[in-house]
C-alpha positions as CSV (number, residue, x, y, z in Angstrom):
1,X,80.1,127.4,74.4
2,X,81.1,128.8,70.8
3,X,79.0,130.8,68.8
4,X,80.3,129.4,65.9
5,X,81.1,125.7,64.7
6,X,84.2,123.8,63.8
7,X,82.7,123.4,60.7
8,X,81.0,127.1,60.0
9,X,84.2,128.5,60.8
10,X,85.8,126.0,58.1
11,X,82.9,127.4,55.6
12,X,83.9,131.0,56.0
13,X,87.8,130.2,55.5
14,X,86.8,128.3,52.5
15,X,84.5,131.1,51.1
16,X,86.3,134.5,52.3
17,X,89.8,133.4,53.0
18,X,91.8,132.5,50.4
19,X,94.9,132.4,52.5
20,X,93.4,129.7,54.0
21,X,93.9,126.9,51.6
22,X,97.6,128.1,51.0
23,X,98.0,127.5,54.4
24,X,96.2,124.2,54.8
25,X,94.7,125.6,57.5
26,X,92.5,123.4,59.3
27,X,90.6,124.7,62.8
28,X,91.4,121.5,65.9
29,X,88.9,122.9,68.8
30,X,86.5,126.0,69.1
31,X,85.2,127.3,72.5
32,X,84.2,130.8,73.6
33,X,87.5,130.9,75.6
34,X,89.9,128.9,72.9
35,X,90.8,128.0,69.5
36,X,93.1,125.6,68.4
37,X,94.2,125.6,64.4
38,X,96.9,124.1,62.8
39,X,98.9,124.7,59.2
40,X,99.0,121.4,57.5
41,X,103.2,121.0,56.6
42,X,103.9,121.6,52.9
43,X,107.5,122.1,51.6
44,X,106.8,125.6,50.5
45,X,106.7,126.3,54.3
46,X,110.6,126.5,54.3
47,X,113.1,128.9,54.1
48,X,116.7,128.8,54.0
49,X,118.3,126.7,57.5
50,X,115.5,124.4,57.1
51,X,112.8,126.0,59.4
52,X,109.4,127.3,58.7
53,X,109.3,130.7,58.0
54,X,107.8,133.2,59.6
55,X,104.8,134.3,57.6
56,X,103.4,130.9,57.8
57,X,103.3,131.5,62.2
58,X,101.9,134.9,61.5
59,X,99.2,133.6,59.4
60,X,98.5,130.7,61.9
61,X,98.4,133.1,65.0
62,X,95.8,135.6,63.4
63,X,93.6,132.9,61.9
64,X,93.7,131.3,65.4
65,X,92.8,134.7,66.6
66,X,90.0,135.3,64.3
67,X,88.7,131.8,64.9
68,X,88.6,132.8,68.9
69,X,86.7,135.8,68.3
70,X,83.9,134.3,65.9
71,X,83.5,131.8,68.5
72,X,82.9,134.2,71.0
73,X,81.0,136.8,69.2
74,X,79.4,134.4,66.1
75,X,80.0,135.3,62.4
76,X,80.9,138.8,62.8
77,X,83.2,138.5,59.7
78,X,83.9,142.1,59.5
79,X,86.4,141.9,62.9
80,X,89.8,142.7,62.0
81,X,93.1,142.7,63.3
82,X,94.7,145.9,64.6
83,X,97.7,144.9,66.0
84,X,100.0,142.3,65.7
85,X,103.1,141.1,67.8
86,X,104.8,138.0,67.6
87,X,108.3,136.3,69.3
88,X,110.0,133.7,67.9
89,X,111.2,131.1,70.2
90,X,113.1,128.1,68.7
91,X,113.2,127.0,65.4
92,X,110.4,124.8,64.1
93,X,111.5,121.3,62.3
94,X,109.0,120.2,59.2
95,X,105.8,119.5,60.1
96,X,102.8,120.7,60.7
97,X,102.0,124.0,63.5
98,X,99.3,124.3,65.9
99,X,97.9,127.6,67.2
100,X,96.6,127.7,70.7
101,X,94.6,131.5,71.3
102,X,92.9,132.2,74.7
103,X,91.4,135.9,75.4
104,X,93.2,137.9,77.4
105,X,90.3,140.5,77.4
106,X,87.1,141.4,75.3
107,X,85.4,144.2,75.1
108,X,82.8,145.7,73.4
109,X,85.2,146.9,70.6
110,X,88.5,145.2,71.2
111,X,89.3,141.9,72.0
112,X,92.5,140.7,73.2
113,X,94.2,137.9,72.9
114,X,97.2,135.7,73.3
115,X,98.1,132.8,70.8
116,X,101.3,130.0,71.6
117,X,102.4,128.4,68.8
118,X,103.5,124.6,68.7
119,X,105.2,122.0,66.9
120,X,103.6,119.0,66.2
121,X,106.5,116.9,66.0
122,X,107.5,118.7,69.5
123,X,104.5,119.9,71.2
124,X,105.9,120.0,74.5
125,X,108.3,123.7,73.6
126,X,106.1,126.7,72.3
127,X,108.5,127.5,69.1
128,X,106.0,131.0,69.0
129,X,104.0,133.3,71.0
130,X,102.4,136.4,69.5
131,X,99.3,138.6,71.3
132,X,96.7,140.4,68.9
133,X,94.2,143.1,69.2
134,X,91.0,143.1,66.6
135,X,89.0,145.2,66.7
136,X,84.4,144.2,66.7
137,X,82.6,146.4,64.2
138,X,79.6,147.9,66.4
139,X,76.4,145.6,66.2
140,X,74.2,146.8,62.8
């Protein structure tokens, strides 16, 4: 069960993410084991060929993976990401993303974690996968 809700984890992307709304990020599902968020499609999510750039994955696979870890740990707003990786797969058509993260390990100062990125206009191909490492500031 997630520390956090849907909608305190909305609050704190609202109030301290400013990213957020360029995005149109919006967070699907929140568990202790999963998050699922998705990037709303706007137009200024293209670049040249017609596919959604990359930035806009990035930013979708770390707010996914921030999401997972307040939902584990609560509103520990202070985690941050210390590394980053990210493979693209297949180009994305228009439309809006969705950002699976599961934990692939947590620990009392890093967690670990693996995010898939989908289509929604093809959810069946993962057009992204990225892993992330954040690291938990110790308790105050």
């Amino acid at each position: 069960m997630a520390k956090i809700t849907v909608e305190q984890f909305e609050a704190i992307a609202q109030e301290r993410l400013p990213f957020a709304q360029l995005m149109g990020l919006k967070l699907e599902q929140l568990s202790d084991t999963e998050a699922i968020a998705r990037a709303v499609y706007r137009e200024g999510f293209l670049r040249p060929g017609g596919t959604i750039a990359g930035p806009i994955m990035m930013g979708l696979a770390d707010a996914a993976m921030y999401a997972l870890v307040l939902g584990r740990l609560g509103p520990v707003e202070l985690a941050v990401t210390t590394s980053f990786n990210i493979n693209f797969l297949r180009k994305p058509l228009p439309g809006d993303l969705l950002a699976r993260a599961t934990p692939l390990k947590f620990g009392k100062r890093l967690a670990i974690a693996e995010i898939s990125i989908y289509s929604d206009t093809d959810p069946d191909n993962c057009v992204a996968h990225a892993t992330a490492t954040y690291s938990i500031p110790p308790p105050a």
